[in-house]
N, C-alpha and C positions, 0 to 999 in steps of 0.2 A: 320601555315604551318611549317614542321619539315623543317633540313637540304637536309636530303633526295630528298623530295618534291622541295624545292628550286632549289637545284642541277638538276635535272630533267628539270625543266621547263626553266633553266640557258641555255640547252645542247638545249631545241629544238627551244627556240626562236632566237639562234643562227644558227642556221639550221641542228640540227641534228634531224636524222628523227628515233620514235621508235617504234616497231608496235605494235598495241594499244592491240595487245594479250598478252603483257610482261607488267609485275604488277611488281615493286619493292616494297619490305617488307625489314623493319628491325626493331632485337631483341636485347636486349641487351645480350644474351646468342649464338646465333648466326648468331651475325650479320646485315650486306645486304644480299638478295638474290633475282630472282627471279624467280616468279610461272607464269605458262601458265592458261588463262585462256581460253577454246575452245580446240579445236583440229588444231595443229602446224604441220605440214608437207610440208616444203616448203625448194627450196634451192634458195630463195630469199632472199637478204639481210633483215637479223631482225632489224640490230641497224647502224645507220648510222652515220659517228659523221667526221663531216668537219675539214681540216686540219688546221683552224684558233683555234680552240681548244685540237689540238694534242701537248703535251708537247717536247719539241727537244733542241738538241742544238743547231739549227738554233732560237729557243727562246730564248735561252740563253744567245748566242754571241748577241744577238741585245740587254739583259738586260745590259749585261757586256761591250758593246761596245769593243768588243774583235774579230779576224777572227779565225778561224778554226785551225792556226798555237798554236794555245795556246792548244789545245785538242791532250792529251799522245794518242796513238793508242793502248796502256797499258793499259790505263783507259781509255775510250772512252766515261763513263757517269759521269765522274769526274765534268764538268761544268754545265751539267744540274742538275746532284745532290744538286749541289752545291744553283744553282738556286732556285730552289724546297724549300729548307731548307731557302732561304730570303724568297720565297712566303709564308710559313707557320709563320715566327719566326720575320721575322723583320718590326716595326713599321711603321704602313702609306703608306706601299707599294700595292701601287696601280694595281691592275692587273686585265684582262679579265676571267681570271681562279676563281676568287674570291669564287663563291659558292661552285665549286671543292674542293680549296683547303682548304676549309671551315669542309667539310666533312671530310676530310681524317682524319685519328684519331691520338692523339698524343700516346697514352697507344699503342702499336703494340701488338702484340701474338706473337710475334718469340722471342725466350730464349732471346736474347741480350741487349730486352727492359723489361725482369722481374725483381722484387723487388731484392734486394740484398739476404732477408734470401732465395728465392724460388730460387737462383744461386747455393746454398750453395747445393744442391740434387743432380746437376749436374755435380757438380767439383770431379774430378777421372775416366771420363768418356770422351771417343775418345768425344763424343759430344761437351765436355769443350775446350777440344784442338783442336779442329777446330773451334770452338767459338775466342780461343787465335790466331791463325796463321792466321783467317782472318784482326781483326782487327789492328796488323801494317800494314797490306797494304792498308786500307785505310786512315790509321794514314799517313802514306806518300803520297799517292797519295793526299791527303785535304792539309798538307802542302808545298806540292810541287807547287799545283793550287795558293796556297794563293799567295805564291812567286812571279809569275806570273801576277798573277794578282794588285800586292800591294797593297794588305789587308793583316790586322793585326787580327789575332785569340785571341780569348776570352780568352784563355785559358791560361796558363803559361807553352810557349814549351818546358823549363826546365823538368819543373817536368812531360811532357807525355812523353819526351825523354829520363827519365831513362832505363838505363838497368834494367831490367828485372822486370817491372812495370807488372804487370794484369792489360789489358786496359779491358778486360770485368768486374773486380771489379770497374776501376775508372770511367766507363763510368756509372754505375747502382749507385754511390755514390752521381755522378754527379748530376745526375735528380734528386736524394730524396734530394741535398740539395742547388739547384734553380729552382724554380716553376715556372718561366720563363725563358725560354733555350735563351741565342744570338745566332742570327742565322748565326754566325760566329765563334761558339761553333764548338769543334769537336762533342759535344755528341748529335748537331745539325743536324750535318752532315750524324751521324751515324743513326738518325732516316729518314735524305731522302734515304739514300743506301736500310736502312729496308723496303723503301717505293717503291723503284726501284726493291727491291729484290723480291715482292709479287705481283706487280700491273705491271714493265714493260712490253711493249711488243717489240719483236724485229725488229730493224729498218727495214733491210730486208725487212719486209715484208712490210712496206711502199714506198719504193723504195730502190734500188740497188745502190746510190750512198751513202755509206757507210765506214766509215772513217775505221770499224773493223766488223767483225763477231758479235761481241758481243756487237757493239751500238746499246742501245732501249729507246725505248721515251714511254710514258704515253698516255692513251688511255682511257680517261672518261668514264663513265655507264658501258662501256663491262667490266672495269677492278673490275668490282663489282658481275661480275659473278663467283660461285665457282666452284672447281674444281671438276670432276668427272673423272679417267680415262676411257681409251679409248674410250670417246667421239669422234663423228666424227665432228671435227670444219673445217671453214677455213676463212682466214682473207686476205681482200684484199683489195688495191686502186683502184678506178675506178670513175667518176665522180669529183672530187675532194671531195671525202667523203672516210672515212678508215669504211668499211665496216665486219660485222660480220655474219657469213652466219652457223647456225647449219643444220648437216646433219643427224639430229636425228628428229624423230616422236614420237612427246609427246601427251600424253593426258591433259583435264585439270584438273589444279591442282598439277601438275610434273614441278618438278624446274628443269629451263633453265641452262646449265650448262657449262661451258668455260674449255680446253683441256689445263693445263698449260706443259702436255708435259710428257713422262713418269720418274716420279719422287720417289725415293726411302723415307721413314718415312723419313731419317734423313735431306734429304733436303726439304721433306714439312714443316719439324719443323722448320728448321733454317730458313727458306724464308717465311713462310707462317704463322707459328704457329698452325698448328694441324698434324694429322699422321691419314693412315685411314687401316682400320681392314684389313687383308688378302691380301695385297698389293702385286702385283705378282712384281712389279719394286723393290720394296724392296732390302737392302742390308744390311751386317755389317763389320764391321772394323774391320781386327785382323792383329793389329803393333808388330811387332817384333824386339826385341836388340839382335842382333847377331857378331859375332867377323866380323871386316872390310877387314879381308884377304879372309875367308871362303866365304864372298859378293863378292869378286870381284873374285875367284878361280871358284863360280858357272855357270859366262859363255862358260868357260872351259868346262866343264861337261855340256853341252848342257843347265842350267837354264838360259836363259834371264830374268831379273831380272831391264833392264832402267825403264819399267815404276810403277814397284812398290816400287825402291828403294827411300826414302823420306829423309836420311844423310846417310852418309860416313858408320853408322851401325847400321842403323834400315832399315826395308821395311814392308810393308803395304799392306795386300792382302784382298780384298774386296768378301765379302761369298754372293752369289743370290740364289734366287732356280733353275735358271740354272746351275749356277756353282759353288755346295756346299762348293766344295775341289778341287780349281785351281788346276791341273797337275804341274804346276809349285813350287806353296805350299807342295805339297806331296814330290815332288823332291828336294825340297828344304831342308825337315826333312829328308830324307832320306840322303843326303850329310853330315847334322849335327853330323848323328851314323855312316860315314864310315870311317873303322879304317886305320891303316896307312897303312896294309895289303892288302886292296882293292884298288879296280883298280877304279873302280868307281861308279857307283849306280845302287845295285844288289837286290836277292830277300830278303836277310836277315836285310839290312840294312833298305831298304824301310819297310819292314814291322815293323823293331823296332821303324822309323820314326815315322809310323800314329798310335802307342801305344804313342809316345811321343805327336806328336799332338793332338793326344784326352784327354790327360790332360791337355792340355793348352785350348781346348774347356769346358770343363768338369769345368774348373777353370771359364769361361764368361758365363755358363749358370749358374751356382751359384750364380756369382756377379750381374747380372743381377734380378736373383729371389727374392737376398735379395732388389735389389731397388724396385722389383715390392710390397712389404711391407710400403711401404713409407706412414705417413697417406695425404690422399689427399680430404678428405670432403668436407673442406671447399675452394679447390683453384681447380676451371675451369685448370688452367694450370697445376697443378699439375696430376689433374687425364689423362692429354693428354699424361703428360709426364712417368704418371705408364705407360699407352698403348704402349707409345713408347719403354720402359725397356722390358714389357713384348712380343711386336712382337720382338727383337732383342733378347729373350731366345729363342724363339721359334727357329729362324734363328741357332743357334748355334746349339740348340738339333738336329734340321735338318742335320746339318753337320757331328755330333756326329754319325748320324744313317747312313750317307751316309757313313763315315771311317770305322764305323763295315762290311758296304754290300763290300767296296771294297778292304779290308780286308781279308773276305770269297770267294771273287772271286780270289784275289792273291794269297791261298790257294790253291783251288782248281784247277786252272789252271796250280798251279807248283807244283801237287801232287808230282811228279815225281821223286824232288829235297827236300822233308822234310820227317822227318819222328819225329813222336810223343813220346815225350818217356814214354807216358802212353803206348803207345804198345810196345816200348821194355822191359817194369817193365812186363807187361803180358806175354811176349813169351821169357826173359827171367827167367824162375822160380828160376833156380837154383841162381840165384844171386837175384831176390827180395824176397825167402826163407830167405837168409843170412842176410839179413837187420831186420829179426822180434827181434833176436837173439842179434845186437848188436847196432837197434833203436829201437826197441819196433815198426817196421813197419810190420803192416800188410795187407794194401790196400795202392794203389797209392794214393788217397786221404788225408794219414796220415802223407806224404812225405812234403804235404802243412802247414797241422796245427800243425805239431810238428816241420817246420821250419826249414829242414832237407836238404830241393831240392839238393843246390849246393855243401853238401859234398858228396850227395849220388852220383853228376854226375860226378864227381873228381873221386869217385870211380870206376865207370862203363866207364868213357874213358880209364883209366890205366887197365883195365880189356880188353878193345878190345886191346891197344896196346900189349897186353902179349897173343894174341890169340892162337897165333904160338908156344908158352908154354905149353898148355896144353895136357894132354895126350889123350884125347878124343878131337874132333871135335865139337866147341862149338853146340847147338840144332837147331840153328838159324843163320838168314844170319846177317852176320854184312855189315851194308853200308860202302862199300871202303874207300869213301872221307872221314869217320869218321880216321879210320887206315892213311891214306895218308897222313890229315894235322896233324895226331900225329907226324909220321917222318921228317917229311916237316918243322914244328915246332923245334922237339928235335934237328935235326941236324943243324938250324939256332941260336937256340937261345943262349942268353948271361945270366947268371947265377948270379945275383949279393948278395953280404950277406944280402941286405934287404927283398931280393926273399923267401930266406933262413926264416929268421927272423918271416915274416909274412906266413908261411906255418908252420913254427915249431909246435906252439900250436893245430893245427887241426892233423898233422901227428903223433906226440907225443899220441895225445890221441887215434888215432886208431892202431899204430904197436907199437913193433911186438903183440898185443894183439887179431889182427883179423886172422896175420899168424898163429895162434897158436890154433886158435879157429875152424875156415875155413881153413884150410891147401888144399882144394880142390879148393880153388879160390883164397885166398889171401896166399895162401905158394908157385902157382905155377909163374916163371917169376919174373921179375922185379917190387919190390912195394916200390923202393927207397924214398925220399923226393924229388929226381931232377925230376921224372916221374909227381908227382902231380903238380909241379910247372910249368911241360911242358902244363898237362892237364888242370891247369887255362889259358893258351893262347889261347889252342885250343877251351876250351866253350865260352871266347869270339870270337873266330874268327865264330862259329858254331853254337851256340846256342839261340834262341830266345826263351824270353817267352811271353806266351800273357795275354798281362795282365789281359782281363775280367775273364779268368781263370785260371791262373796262372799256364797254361801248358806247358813247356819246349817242343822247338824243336829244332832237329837237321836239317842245312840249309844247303845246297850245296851252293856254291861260282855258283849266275848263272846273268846276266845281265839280265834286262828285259825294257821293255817299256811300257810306259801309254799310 
């Protein structure tokens, strides 16, 4: 008779009751499970498991000979973890749980308990750093308990308490080099937390006298059921038995399957150790270092920013398929491009924003692609963890396609307020005539690949400001606010010899050789060097381009809302 078996028979001559249509099977590929044999349709309890065999910290405090005062409300499963990891690891320890804990596996599937080389895949990845920032908080909360308790750890709390140690390198070093763990080890410890983090269930629902939200105890046979979302479970006390009640109609031969709750890849990986295909809970991480004034000037400008802010300058905005491109995120890029000029967060800025944030997408579904390359043939965990790589490109690309549609809809909705200067280059001729002559341009498109854009816009602003110069009425309407922030510009700005300096070389090489050539455009008005260095303020203040096509537009100064 396997463990499996054992376990079973452990649970009902104790009085737990299972209905004799639930078959458990286990593989060494996947697992425990189990299969329905008949037809299941019932919202009567399936698995019934008495509260002498429910794990708590009311088990624990009677191990420990300890009260309830010893238990942080911080950590709430700090003593039963604690417990758990004597039942598993330390010698001659006697317990009712015996075939349980007999079962439970030492090898886990959550990253934390992999080989050191199969760490090495994951390191560069939000995954690694939330791997790192969890475990000093259990590094502290294990020696804070020890304290309390007066127990002495395995370990040398010297060397876990360096600064800036990798406890997820020293904890996988750990195991490869003691083959039996004390279970007074932290890396002891850290395999009951791995064993809380996949199997608890929450206290709650055992009863309402609850030391925190987040105290759970252990819950035998049911906690061997896998996860399926949106399952209809529900879990309840009654009789003095903790009871498991599916609200799902199976057929037989359809695995019975338990709700752990809706859970995004990265947390079924890290608790569970697998991810599953099309995950509508799904989510990804995109951390951001940004300057700590611009963090704290954004709730000024309407971003609330507490709960994504993560230090003093970085923050952390979480991408779903509800929510590809937080409002908040979009506003946020959009603050990054507002010049000193603006007032606050408009249409020109916002949209230079999500040209900027789509590189920095653009940049995660790359890095991700190259990890979905990884060879994974021979390692179960690895091939979880291409899946994983690969649903989090997909996430990104999704967001990529979301910033182009809202994008086109920003566009659209503020026709009013841009205009393209592929359509000024066409309904101006007489001036994209003059550019064949002294670019060799012949089509707007050549403007691109000959690399030419921002002298030719330098020249076409200094050409509306001299409107009023010319002897005929230009053919076409020029946009005021283009004319407006010329003057608005010229009359404010400060002129310094580096201004001078770095326009010299471009003005030098077009006058007076274009007044002389075009006397009908470039002879008429003002085509000084102080003109062009005005005109570089104004196509930044005015001008976006967008990058999938590298079209120049001119932007009206207009506020808008998400």
């Amino acid at each position: 008779m396997g463990k499996l078996e054992d376990c079973i028979q452990w649970a009902v001559k104790n009085g737990s009751i299972v209905d004799e249509r639930i078959h458990f099977k286990q593989s060494s590929i996947s697992g425990i499970s189990a299969v329905v044999e008949g037809i299941l349709a019932t919202e009567e309890p399936l698995i019934q498991i008495p509260s002498k065999l429910l794990i708590t910290n009311e088990k624990a405090q009677e191990s420990f000979q300890v009260d309830s005062d010893v238990i942080d409300k911080n950590a709430p499963n700090a003593l039963v973890q604690l417990y758990v990891a004597k039942l598993k690891f330390a010698k001659g320890m006697p317990s009712i749980y015996q075939p349980y804990i007999d079962l439970l596996p030492l090898k886990l599937e959550q990253p934390y308990f992999w080989d050191w080389k199969e760490l090495q895949v994951i390191k560069g990845t939000d995954l690694y750093l939330v791997m790192k920032q969890r475990l000093p908080k259990l590094l502290e909360e294990w020696t804070t308990l020890l304290k309390k308790l007066s127990l002495e750890p395995s370990d040398d709390l010297g060397q876990l308490e360096t600064p800036g140690l990798d406890l997820v390198d020293y904890v996988a070093r750990y195991r490869e080099t003691n083959e039996q763990l004390p279970w007074n080890s932290f890396a002891a410890y850290v395999w009951s937390a791995g064993i809380f983090a996949s199997r608890a269930f929450p206290k709650i629902a055992l009863n309402d006298q609850c030391l925190s939200i987040n105290e759970a105890f252990l819950y035998p046979i049911v906690d061997f059921l896998n996860h399926k979302n949106d399952t209809k479970v529900k879990w309840c006390f009654q009789d003095g038995k903790m009871c498991f009640v599916s609200k799902e109609s199976l057929k037989s031969g359809e695995e019975l399957f338990n709700n752990y709750g809706d859970k995004s890849n990265e947390e079924l990986l890290l608790n569970y150790g697998f991810v599953q295909d099309n995950n509508q809970y799904d989510d990804a991480r995109l951390t951001l270092r940004l300057d700590s004034q611009l963090l704290d000037g954004a709730e000024q400008l309407g971003i609330p920013l507490s709960q994504e802010r993560v230090t003093d300058n970085s923050v952390q905005f979480k991408l779903n398929k509800k929510e590809l491109l937080p409002h908040n995120l979009v506003k946020l890029f959009a603050l990054v491009h507002k010049l000193k000029s603006e007032d606050g967060i408009n249409l020109r800025n916002s949209l230079e924003g999500i040209d900027s944030l789509q590189s920095i997408l653009m940049q995660k579904v790359e890095f991700f692609r190259q990890k979905t390359r990884i060879d994974a043939s021979a390692s179960r965990k690895l091939q979880i963890l291409r899946k994983y790589f690969d649903q989090q490109r997909r996430l990104f690309q999704l967001s990529i396609e979301n910033g182009q549609k809202l994008q086109k809809e920003l566009i659209k909705s503020n026709s009013e307020f841009l205009i393209s200067f592929k359509t000024i280059f066409k309904n101006d001729k007489q001036f994209s005539n003059s550019l064949l002559l002294t670019f060799g341009v012949a089509k707007f498109e050549d403007l691109i690949t000959k690399d030419c854009m921002n002298q030719i816009l330098l020249l076409w602003i200094v050409r509306v400001a001299n409107k009023n110069e010319y002897a005929k009425k230009l053919p076409f309407e020029i946009p005021q606010f283009i004319y407006d922030t010329f003057q608005e510009v010229s009359s404010t700005i400060v002129i310094e010899k580096e201004d001078v300096l770095q326009m010299m070389g471009f003005y030098q090489a077009m006058f007076p050789a274009m007044s002389e050539k075009i006397p009908e455009i470039y002879g008429q008005g003002n085509w000084r060097i102080r003109q062009f260095i005005v005109a570089d303020t104004v196509m930044d203040r005015l001008v976006w381009t967008r990058k999938l096509t590298q079209e120049p537009f001119f932007v009206k100064k207009q506020r808008i809302a998400f």
